[in-house]
C-alpha positions as CSV (number, residue, x, y, z in Angstrom):
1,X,34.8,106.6,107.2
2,X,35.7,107.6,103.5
3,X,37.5,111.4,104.0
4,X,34.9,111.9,106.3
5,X,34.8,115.3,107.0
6,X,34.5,116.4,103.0
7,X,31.8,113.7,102.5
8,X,29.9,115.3,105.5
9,X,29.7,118.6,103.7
10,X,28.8,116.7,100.6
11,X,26.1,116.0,102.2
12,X,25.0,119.8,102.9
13,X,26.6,121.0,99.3
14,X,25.8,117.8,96.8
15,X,26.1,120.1,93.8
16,X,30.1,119.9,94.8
17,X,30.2,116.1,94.3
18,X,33.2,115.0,91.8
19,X,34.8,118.0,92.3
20,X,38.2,118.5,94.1
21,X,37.3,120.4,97.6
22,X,39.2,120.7,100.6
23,X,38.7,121.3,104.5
24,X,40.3,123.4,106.5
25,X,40.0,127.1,106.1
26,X,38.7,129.8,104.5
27,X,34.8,131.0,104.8
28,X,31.2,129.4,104.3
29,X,29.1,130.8,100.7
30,X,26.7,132.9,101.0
31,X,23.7,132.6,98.9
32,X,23.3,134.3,95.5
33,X,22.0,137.2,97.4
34,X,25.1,137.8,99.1
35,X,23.8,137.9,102.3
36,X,24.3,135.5,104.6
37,X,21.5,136.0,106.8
38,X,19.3,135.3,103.5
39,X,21.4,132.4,102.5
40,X,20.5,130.6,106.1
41,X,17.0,130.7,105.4
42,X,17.5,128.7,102.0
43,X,18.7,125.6,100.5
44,X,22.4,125.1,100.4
45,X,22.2,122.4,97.7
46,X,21.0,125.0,95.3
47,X,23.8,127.9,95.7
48,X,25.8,128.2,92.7
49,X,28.8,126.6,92.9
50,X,30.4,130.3,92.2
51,X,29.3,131.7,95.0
52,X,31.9,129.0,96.8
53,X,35.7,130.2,98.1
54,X,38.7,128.9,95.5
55,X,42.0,127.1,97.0
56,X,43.9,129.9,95.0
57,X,42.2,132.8,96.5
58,X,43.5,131.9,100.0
59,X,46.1,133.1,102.0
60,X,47.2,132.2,105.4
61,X,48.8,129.3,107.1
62,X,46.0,127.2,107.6
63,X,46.5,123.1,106.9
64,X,44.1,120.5,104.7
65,X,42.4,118.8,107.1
66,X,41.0,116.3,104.8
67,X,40.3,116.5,101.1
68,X,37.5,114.9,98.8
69,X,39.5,111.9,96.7
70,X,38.9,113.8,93.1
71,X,41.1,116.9,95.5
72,X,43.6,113.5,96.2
73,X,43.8,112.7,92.7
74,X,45.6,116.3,92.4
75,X,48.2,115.5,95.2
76,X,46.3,117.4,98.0
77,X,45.8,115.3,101.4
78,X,45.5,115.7,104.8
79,X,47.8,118.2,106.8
80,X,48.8,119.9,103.8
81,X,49.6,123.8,104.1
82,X,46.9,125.2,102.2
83,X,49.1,127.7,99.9
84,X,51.0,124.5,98.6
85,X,47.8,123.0,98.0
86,X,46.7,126.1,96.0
87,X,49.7,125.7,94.2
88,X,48.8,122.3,92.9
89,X,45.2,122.8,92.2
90,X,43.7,127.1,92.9
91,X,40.5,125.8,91.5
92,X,39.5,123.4,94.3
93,X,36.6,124.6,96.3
94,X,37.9,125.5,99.9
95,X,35.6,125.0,103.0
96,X,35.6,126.0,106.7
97,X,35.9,123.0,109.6
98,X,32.4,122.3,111.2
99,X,33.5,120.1,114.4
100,X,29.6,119.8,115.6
101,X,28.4,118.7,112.3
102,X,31.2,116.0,112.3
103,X,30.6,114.9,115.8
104,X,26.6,114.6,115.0
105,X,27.7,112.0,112.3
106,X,29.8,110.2,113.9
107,X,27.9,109.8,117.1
108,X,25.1,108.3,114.1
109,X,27.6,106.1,112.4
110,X,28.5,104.7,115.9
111,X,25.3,104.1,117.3
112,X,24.6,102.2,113.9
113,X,27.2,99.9,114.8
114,X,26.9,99.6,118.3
115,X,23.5,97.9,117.6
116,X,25.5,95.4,115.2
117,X,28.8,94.7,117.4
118,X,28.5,96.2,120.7
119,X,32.2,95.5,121.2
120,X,33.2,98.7,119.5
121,X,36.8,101.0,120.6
122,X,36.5,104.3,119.5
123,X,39.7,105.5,117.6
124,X,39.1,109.3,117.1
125,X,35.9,110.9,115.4
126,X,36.0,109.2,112.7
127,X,37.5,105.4,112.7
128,X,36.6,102.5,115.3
129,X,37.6,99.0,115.6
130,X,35.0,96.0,116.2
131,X,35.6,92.4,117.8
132,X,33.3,90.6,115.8
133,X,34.3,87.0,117.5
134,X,30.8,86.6,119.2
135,X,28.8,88.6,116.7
136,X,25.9,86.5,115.4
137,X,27.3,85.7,111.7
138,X,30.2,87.6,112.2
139,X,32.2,84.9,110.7
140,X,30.5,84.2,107.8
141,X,32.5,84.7,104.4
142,X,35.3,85.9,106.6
143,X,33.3,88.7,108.0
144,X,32.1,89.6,105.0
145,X,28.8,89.3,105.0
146,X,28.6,91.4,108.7
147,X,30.4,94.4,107.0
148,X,28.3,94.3,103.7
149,X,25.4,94.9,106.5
150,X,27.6,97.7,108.4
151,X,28.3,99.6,105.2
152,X,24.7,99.4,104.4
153,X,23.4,100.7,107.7
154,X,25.9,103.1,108.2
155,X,24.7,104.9,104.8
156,X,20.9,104.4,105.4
157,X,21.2,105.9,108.9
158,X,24.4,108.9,107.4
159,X,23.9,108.6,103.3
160,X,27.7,108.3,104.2
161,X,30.2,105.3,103.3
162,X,32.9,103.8,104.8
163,X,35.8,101.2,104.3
164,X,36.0,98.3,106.5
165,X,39.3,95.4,106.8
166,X,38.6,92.5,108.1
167,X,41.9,91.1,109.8
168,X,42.9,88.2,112.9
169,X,44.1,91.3,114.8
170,X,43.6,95.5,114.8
171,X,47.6,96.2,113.4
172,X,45.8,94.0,110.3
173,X,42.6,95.3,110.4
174,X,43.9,98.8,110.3
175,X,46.0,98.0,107.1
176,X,43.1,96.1,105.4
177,X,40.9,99.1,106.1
178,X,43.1,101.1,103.6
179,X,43.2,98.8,101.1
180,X,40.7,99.1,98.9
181,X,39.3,102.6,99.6
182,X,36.6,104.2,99.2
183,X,33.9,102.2,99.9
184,X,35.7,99.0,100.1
185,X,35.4,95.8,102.1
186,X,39.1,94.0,102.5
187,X,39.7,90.5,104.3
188,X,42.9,89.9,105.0
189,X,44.1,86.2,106.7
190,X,47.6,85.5,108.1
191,X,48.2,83.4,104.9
192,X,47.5,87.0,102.8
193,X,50.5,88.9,104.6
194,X,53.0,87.7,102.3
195,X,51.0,88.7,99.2
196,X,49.8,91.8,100.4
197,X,51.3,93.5,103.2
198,X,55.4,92.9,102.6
199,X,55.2,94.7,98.9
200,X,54.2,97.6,100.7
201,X,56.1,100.7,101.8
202,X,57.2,100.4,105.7
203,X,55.2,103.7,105.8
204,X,51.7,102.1,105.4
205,X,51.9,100.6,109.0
206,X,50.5,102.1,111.8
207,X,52.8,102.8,114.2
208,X,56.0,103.5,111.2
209,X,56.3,107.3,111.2
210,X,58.4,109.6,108.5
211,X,61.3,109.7,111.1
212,X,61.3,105.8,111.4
213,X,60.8,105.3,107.4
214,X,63.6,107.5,106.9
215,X,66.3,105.5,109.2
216,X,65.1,102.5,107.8
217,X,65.6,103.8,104.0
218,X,68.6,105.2,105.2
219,X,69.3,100.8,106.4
220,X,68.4,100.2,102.9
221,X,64.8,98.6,104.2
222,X,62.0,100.4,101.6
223,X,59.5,97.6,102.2
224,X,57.7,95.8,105.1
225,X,58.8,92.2,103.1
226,X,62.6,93.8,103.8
227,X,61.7,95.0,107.0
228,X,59.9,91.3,107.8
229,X,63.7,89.5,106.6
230,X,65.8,91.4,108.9
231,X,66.6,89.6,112.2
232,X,65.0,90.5,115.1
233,X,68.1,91.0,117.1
234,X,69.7,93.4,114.3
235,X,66.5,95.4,114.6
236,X,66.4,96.0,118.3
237,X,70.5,97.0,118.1
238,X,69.2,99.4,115.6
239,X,66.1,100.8,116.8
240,X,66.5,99.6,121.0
241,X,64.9,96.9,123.2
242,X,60.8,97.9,122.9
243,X,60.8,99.1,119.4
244,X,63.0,97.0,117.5
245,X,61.0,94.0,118.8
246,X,57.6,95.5,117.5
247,X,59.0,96.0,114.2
248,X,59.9,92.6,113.6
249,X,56.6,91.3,115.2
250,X,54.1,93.7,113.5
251,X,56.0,93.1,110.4
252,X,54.7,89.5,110.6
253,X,51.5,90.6,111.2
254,X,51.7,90.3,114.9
255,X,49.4,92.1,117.4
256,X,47.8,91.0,120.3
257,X,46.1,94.1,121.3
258,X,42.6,93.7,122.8
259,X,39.6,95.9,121.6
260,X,39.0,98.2,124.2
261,X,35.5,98.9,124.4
262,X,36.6,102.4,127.3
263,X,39.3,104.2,128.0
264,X,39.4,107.6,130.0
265,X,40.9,110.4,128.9
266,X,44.0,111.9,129.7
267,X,43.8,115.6,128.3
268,X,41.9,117.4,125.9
269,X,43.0,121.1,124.2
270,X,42.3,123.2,121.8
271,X,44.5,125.6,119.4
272,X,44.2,127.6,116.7
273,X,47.4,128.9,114.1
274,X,47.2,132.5,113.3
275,X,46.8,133.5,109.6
276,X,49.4,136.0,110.3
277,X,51.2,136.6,112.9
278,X,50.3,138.3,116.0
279,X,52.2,140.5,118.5
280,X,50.8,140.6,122.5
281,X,50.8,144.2,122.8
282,X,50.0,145.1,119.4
283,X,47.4,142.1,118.7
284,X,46.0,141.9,122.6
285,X,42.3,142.4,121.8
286,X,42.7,140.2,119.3
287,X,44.6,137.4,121.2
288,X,42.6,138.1,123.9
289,X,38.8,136.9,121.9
290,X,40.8,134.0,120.7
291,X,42.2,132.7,124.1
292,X,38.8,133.1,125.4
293,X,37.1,131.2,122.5
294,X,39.5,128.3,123.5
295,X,38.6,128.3,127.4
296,X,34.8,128.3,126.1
297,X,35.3,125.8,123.8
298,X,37.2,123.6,125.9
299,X,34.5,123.9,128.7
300,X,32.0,122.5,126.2
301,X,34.1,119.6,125.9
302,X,34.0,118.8,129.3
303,X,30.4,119.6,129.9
304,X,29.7,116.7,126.5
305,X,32.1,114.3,128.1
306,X,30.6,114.9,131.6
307,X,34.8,115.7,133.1
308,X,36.7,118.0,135.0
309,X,41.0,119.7,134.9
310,X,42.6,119.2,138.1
311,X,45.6,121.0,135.5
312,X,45.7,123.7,133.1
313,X,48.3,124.6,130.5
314,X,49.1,127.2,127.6
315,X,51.1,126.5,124.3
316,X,52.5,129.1,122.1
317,X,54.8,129.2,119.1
318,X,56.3,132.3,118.1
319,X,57.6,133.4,114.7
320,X,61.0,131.7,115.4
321,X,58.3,128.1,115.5
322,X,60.0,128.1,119.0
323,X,57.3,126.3,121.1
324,X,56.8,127.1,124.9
325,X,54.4,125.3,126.8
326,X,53.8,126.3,130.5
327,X,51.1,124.4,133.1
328,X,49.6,125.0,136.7
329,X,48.1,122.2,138.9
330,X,44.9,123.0,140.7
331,X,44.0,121.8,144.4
332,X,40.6,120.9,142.7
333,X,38.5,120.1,139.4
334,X,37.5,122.9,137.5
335,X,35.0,122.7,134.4
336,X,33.7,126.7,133.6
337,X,34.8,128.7,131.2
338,X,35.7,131.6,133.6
339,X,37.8,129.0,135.5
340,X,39.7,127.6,132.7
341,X,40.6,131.1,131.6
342,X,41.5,132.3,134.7
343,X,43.8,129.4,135.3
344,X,45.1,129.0,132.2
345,X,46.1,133.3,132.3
346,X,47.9,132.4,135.5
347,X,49.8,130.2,133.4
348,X,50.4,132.4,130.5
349,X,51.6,134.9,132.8
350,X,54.7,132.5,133.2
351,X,55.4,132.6,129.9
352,X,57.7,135.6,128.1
353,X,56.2,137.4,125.5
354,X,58.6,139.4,123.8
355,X,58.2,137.6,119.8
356,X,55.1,137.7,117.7
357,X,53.1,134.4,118.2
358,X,51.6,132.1,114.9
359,X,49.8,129.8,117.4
360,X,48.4,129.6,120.6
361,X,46.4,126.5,122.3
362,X,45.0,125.8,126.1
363,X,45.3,122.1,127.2
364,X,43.5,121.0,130.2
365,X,44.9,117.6,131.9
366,X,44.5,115.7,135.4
367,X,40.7,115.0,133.9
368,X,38.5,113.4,136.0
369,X,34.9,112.0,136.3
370,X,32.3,115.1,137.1
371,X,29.9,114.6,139.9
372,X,27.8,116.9,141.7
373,X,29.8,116.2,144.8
374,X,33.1,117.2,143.1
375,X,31.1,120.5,142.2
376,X,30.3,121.3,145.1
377,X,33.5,120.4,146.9
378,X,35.1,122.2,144.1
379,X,32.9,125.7,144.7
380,X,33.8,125.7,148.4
381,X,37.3,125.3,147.3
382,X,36.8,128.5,145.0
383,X,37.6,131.8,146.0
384,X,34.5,133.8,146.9
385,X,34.5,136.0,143.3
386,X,34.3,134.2,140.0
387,X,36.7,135.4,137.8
388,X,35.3,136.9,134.7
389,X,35.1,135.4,131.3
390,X,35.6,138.1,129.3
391,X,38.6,140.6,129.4
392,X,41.9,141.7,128.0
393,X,44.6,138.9,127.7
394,X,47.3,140.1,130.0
395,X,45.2,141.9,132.5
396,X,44.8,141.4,135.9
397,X,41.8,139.4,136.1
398,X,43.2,137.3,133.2
């Protein structure tokens, strides 16, 4: 999907279109009014684009999460710190994260497809991949007649678009996908990977991060063509058995990676990063509301996925960006909010808390299938009180 969150709240603020705006931080507009209570009652497409929160007003340590492309055309992108981003461009329009309004879409643009290519692998909220081998016409043109229809029933069903790359294999398919954005439809054939994949930086491969790209630059390899001449034995004495052997296959546009149509999860968490930093005695109210957002919120994941922790775990990051993680296994599934915290203050309680904190984050792991037979084994297994929800961070009954 084309920067998917900013084009969702498009959707809900059109009178922003063609402007740069970012997501990530930062409040929602209230109406002319200045009430926000008022404001919910009318439409958002008409508020003044005054009454909206400025990059440069901002001040914190929050991170882009994604940007509209006139925001890109500025230099601002994904996992930016907003302050540099203000830097760059203060006028850009700044907007909150609204995770249930993204998940709505996506489970729309999904369902769209699913109806098209039901062999579909889900790659986070906003990207999938699609075998179209056996897909009625799904080889016609390339594919390109199938993803003309996909980006027209995804925007009927959304009003939202997409970019699609048509490739043998996903490591292609991924690249082609980026080609030609936004809106764009990219077919890409092993005869194209000379022409268009080895002028490019080793960077725009999936699976070639910034620590990778540097030791190749540092090899004097800039480009996947350079990358695609080495030999695959000097590669694996440079970068070991596993990965030096990807590199030279994915470099020839190698991947024989199946579309997997389900997978279970391992883990799910949630975190948040302090606009400034806070101190566990000085800050416990405080830290305490946020810890218990994050058990609640995590509990609503497992009730929408329909899973349970058999593990719980705490992550903090202190002012020093030392980060300590600590975890406690669990004799049997857990799934409620008042469990999760409970468990997951047993593990914090492991944990020395003498530095002020910028971030903390619960992670549950161990996840398995919910049944009503695993509930009820799991409520026998309970003690007889239910620990409470609610509560100071570092008391007893945390």
């Amino acid at each position: 999907m084309d920067a998917f969150f900013a084009s969702v709240e498009l959707l809900r603020y059109p009178q922003l279109k063609g402007l740069p705006v970012v997501i990530g931080g930062g409040r929602r507009p209230v109406s002319a009014s200045g009430s926000e209570d008022s404001a919910a009652s009318e439409d958002p497409a008409n508020w003044p684009i005054s009454q909206f929160q400025r990059l440069g007003d901002y001040t914190g340590r929050g991170v882009i999460t994604t940007a509209t492309y006139a925001a890109r055309a500025y230099g601002l992108g994904s996992a930016m710190g907003m302050m540099k981003a203000a830097a760059l461009c203060p006028d850009a329009i700044m907007l909150p994260v609204d995770h249930e309004r993204y998940r709505d879409y996506a489970a729309r643009f999904k369902a769209v497809i699913l109806e098209i290519a039901p062999v579909m692998e889900n790659r986070g909220i906003d990207e999938v991949y699609i075998d179209l081998t056996h897909v009625p016409g799904g080889q016609r043109e390339g594919g390109r007649v199938i993803a003309r229809l996909l980006q027209k029933e995804i925007f009927h069903a959304t009003g939202l678009s997409c970019s699609i790359g048509v490739a043998p294999n996903k490591l292609l398919a991924k690249m082609a996908s980026e080609l030609d954005k936004p809106n764009g439809i990219s077919i890409l054939s092993e005869a194209d990977i000379a022409l268009r994949i080895w002028p490019l930086p080793c960077r725009a491969m999936n699976g070639i991060g910034p620590k990778s790209d540097a030791k190749l630059k540092a090899l004097g390899i800039q480009t996947l063509g350079e990358l695609a001449a080495r030999d695959e034995q000097w590669l694996i004495d440079h970068f070991g058995n596993s990965y030096g052997r990807w590199l030279h296959l994915a470099s020839h546009g190698e991947d024989d990676r199946p579309v997997v149509t389900h997978s279970e999860p391992v883990s799910i968490s949630r975190e948040t990063t302090f606009e400034k930093d806070l101190h566990a005695k000085r800050d416990r109210e405080q830290l305490s509301d946020i810890f218990t957002r994050l058990c609640t919120k995590l509990a609503e994941d497992l009730a929408r996925k329909a899973y349970a922790a058999r593990s719980v775990g705490i992550k903090l990051r202190d002012n020093q960006f030392k980060t300590i993680t600590r975890d406690v296994s669990l004799p049997h599934a857990i799934r409620s909010a008042s469990d999760i915290r409970h468990h997951a203050g047993q593990a914090l309680k492991r944990a020395t808390l003498d530095k002020p904190l910028r971030l903390l984050g619960v992670k549950l792991g161990k996840l398995v299938v919910w049944s009503e037979e695993a509930e009820r084994a799991g409520i026998q297994a309970r003690h007889a009180s239910q620990p409470p929800v609610t509560g100071d961070l570092f008391s007893d009954d945390s």
